[in-house]
C-alpha positions as CSV (number, residue, x, y, z in Angstrom):
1,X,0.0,0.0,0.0
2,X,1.5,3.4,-1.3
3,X,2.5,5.7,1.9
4,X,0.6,8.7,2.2
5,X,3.4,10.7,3.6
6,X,5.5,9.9,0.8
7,X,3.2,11.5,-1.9
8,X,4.9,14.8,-4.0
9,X,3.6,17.0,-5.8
10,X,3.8,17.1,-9.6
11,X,6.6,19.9,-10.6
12,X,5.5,22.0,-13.8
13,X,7.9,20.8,-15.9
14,X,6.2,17.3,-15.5
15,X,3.0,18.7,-16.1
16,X,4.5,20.3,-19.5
17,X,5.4,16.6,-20.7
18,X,2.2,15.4,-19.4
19,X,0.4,17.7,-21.8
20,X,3.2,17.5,-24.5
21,X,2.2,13.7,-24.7
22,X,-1.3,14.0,-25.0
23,X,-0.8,16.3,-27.7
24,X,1.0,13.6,-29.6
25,X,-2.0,11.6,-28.9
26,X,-4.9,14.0,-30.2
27,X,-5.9,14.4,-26.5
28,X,-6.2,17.6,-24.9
29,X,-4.7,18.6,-20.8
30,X,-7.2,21.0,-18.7
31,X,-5.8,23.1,-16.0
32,X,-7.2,25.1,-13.4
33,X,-6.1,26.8,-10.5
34,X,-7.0,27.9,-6.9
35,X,-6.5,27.6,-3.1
36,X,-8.8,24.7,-2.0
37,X,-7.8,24.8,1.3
38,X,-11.0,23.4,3.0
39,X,-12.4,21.0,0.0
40,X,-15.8,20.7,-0.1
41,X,-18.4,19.0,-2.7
42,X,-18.6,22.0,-4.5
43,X,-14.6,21.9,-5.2
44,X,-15.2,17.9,-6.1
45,X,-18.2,18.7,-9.2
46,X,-16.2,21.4,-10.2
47,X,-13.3,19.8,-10.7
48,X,-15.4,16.5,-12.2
49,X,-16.9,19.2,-14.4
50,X,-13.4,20.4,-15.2
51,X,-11.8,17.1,-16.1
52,X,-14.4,15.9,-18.6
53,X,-13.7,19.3,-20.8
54,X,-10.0,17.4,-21.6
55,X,-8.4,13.8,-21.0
56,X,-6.7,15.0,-18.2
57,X,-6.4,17.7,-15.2
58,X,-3.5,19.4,-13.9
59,X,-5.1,21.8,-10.9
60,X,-2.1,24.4,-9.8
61,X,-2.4,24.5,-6.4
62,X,-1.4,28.2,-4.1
63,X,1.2,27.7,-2.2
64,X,0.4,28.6,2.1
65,X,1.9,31.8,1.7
66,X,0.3,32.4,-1.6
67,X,-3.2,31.4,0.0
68,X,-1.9,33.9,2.7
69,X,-1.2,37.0,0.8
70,X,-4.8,36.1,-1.0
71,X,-7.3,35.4,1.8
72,X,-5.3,36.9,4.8
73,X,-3.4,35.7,7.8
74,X,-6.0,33.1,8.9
75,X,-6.0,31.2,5.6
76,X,-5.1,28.7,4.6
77,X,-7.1,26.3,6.9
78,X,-4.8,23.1,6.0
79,X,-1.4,23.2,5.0
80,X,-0.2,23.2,1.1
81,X,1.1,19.6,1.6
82,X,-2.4,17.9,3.1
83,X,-4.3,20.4,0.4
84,X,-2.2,19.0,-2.6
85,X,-2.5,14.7,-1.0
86,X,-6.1,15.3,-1.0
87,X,-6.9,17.0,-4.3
88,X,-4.2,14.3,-5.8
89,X,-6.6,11.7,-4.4
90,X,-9.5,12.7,-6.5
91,X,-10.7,10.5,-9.3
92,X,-11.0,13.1,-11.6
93,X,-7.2,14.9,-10.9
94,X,-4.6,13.7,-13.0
95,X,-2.1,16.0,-11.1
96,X,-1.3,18.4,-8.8
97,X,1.3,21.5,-9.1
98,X,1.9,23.6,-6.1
99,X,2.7,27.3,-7.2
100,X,4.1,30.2,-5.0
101,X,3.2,32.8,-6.8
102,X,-0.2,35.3,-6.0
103,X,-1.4,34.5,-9.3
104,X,-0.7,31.3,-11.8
105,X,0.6,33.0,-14.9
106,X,4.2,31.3,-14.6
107,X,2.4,27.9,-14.5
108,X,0.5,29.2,-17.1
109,X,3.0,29.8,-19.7
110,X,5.1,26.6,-18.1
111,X,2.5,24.1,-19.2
112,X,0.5,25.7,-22.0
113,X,-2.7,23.8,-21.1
114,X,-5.2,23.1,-23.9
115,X,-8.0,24.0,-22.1
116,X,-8.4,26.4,-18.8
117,X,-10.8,26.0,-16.7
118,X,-12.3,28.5,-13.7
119,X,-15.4,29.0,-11.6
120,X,-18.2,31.1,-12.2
121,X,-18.0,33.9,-10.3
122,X,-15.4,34.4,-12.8
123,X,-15.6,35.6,-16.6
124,X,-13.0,35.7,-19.4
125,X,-12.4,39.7,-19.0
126,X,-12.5,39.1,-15.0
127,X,-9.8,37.1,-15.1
128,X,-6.7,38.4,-14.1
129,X,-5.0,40.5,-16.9
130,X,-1.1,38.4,-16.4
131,X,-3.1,34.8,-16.4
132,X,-5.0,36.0,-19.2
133,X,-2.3,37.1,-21.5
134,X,-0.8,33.9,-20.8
135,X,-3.7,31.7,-21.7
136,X,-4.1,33.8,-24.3
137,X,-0.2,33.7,-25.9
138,X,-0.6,29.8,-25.3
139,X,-4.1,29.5,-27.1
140,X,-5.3,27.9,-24.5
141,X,-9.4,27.7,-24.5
142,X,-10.8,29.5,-21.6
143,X,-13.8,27.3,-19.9
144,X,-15.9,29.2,-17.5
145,X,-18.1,26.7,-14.9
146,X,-21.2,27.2,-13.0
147,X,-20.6,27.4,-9.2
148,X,-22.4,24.9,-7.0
149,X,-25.0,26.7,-5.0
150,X,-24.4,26.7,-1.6
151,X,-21.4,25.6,-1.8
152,X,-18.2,27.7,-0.8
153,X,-15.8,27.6,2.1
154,X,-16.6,30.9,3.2
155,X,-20.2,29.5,3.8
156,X,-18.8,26.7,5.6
157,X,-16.5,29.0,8.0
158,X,-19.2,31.1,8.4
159,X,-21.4,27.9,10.0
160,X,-18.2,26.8,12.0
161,X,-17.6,29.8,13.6
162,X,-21.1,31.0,14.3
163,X,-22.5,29.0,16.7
164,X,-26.0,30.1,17.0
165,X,-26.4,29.2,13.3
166,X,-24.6,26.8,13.0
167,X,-26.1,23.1,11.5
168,X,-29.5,25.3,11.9
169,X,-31.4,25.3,8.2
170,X,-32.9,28.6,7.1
171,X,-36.8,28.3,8.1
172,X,-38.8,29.6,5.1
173,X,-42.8,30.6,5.4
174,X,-44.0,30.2,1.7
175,X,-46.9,32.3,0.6
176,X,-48.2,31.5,-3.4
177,X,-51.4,31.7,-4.9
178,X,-51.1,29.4,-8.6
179,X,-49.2,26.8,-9.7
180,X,-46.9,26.7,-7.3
181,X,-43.9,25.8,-9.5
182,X,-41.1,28.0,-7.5
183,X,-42.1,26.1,-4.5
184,X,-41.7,22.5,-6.2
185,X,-38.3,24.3,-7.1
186,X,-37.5,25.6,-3.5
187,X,-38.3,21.9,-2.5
188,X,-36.1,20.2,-5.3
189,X,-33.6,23.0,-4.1
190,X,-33.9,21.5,-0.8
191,X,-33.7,17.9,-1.4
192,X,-30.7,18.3,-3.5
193,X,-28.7,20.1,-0.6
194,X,-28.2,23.0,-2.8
195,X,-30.3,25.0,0.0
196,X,-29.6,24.4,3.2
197,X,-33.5,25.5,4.6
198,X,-36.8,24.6,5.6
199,X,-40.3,25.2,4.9
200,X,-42.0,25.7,7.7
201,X,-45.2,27.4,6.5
202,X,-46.8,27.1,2.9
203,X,-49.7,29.6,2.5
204,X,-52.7,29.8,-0.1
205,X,-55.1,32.7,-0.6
206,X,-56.5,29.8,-3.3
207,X,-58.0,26.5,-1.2
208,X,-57.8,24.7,-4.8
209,X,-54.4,26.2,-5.8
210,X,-51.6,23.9,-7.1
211,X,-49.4,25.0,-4.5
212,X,-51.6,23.8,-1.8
213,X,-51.8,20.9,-3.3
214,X,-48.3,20.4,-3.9
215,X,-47.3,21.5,-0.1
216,X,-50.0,18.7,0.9
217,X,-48.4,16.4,-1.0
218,X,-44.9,17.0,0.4
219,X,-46.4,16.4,4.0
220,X,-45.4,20.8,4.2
221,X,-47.3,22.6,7.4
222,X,-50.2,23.7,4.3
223,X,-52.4,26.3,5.3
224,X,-55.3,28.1,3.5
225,X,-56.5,31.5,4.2
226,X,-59.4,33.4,3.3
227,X,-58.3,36.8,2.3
228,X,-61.3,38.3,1.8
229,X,-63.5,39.1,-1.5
230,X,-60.9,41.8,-2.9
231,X,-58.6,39.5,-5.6
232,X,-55.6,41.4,-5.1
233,X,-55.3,42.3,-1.5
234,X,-55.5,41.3,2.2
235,X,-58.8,42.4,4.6
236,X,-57.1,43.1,8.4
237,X,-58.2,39.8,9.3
238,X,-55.9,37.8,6.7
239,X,-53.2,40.0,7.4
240,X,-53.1,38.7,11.0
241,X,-53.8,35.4,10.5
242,X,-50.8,34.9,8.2
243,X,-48.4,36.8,10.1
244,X,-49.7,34.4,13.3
245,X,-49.0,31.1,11.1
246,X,-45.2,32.8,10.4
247,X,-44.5,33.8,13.8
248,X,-45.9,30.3,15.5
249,X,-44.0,28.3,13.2
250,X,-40.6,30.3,13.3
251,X,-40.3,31.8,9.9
252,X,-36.6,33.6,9.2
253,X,-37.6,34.5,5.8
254,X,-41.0,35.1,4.4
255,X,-41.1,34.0,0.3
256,X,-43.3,35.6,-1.6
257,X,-43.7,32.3,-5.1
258,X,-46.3,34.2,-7.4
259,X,-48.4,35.9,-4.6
260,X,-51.2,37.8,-5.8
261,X,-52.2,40.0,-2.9
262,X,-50.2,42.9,-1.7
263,X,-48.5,42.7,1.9
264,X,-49.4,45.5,4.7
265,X,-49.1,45.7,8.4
266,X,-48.1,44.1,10.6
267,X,-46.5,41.6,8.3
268,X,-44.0,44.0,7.0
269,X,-42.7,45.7,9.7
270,X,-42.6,41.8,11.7
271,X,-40.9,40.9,9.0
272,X,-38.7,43.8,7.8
273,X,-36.1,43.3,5.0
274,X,-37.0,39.5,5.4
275,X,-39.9,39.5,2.8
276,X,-38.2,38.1,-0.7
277,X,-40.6,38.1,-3.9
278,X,-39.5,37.0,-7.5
279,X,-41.3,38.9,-10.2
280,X,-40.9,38.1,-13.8
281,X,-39.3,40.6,-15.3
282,X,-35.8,43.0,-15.0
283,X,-36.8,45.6,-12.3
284,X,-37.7,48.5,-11.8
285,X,-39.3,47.9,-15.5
286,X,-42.5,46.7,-16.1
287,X,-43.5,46.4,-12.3
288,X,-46.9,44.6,-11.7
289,X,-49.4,41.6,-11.9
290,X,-49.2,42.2,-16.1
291,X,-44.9,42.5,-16.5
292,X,-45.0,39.6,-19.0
293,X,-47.5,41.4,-21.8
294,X,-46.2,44.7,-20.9
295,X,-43.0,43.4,-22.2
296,X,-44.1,42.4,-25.3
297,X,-46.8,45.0,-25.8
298,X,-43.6,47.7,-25.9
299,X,-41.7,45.7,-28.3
300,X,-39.0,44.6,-26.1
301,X,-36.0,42.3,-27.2
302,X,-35.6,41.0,-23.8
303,X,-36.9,40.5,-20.2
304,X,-36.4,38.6,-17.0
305,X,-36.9,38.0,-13.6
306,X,-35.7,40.1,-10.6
307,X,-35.7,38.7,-6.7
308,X,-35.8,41.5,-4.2
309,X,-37.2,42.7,-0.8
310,X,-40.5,43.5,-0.2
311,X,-41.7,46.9,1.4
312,X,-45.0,49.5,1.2
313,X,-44.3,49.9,-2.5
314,X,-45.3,47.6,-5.2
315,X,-42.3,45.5,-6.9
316,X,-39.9,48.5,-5.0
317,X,-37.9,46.9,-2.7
318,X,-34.3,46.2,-2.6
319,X,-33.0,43.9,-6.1
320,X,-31.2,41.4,-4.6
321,X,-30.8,39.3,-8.0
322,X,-31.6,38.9,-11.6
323,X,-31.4,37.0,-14.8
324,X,-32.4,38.3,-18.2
325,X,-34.3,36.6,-20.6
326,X,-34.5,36.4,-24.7
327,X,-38.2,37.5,-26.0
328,X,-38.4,35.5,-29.7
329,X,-39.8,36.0,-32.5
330,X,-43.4,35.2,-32.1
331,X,-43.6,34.7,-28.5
332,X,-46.9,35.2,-26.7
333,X,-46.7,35.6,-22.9
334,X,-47.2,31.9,-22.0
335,X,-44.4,31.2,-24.2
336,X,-42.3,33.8,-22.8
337,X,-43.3,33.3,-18.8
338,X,-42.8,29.7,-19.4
339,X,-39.1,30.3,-19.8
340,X,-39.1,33.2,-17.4
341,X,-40.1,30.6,-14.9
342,X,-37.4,28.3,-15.4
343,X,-34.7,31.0,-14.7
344,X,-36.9,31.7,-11.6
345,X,-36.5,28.0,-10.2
346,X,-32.5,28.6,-10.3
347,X,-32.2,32.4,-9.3
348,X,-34.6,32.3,-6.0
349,X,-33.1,28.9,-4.6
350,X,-29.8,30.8,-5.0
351,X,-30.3,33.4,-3.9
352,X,-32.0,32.4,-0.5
353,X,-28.8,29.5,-0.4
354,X,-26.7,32.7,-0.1
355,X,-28.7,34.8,2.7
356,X,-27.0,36.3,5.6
357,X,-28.9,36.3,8.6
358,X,-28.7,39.2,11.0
């Protein structure tokens, strides 16, 4: 059995012959770069996402006092030795290259990778201008990768070191009147650990909605309220109720999944800057219950959807998010809030996987 201690690092120039030979072969060598020095599953998809882009994957790995001069004097968490053994022991790293430097640009234009690989809070004009150039002089093919949400070490320090939150999911009250396809995508969200919450309270003005239905279904707390004969808002009565279903199940975060009424007092002040709504369309444009045909009544070329707080004003609150949208040739507004929708079912379970609590 191979001894652990005895395990080195790949040097660059072995790297270089690594990707000089499966040159030779018609194969192509991916790199990518970073600090990894508390590896989580989001570092382990990424990287399985990086590897099948090439035949093989060099990661060039900051050195402690690079990680240092990056993150501060507290980082890194493990040492450069354990961080390289681990990574080296993943099925889908090929090798592992341990570089001093702040930034990778020498490993860069050591190896000449075919394909370069990098996370995506990144983009290709983000990148940084040396590592660029070099990627660039080497024609290497820069690959940019969708982040896992809810998945970085930050979050993960952040859980250690707070105690009061820590190993505690956030506890989401629900509110949605139709469908109820962002809550089957807060649920999904949930069940695939890419939000670490729970729904504590899912709330119908509708008796027969689909969300209802669905909440049921998923043995949620379901509750109906009557809200009163006005279509679009809340009598006293409802307002109170709902706020007392939130407050006696221990709501952090009131969601707001295709709501139709309009919030008053006392649930926005009980709930200040902790009411999130997703509305389909790029805010502040086109605000209301008709975005989707306002869009394409003004001859737009695109739209979207926007998550943000809630206050007194409608669709005014703070935009915390938002993707945009294509409107096509010949799209009516099913068409168009059909696909609005699905960018909803990403944005608002990542957005909520990244809330801070007070």
């Amino acid at each position: 059995m191979p001894d652990p201690a005895a395990y080195a690092p790949m040097s660059a120039a072995e790297a270089r012959r690594l990707r000089d030979t499966l040159q030779k072969q018609g194969k192509k060598l991916v790199f990518t770069n970073g600090c990894f020095d508390l590896l989580h599953a989001g570092h382990v998809r990424y990287l399985q996402q990086a590897r099948e882009l090439g035949d093989a994957l060099v990661v060039g790995l900051n050195s402690d006092a690079s990680v240092r001069e990056l993150k501060g004097p507290t980082r890194p968490l493990n040492r450069e030795r354990d961080r390289a053994e681990v990574l080296a022991g993943l099925r889908a790293v090929d090798g592992v290259v341990v570089f001093t430097d702040k930034r990778a640009t020498e490993l860069i234009e050591a190896i000449q990778p075919h394909i370069y690989a990098k996370g995506g809070d990144y983009t290709p004009e983000s990148l940084d201008p040396g590592e660029r150039a070099a990627l660039q002089k080497a024609g290497t093919q820069i690959q940019i990768l969708s982040l896992v949400p809810g998945r970085s070490t930050t979050k993960i320090i952040e859980r250690m070191t707070n105690a009061e939150d820590a190993g505690q999911p956030l506890r989401l009250g629900v509110l949605g009147s139709g469908a109820g396809s962002n809550l089957r995508a807060l649920i999904q969200a949930i069940h695939d650990q890419a939000l670490d919450a729970q729904i504590v309270a899912a709330i119908s003005d509708h008796a027969d909605s689909g969300f209802l239905r669905i909440a049921q279904q998923e043995g949620l707390p379901a509750y109906h309220v009557d809200a009163g004969k006005d279509p679009r808002r809340f009598d006293e009565s409802a307002q109170k109720k709902v706020l007392q279903l939130l407050q006696e199940a221990g709501a952090d975060i009131v969601v707001l999944t295709g709501f139709m009424r309009i919030l008053k007092e006392p649930l926005l002040s009980a709930f200040a800057d902790r009411i999130v709504n997703v509305h389909p369309s790029l805010l502040p444009a086109y605000k209301g219950a008709t975005a989707v045909q306002d869009v394409l009544d003004e001859g737009e070329i695109e739209t979207g959807c926007t998550v943000h707080l809630v206050n007194a004003d409608i669709d005014a609150g703070k935009i915390l998010a938002q993707v945009k949208v294509p409107i096509l040739i010949g799209d009516d507004a099913e068409q168009l809030h059909a696909r609005i929708k699905k960018q909803e079912h990403i944005l608002l379970p990542k957005v909520l996987a990244e809330w801070r609590r007070d």
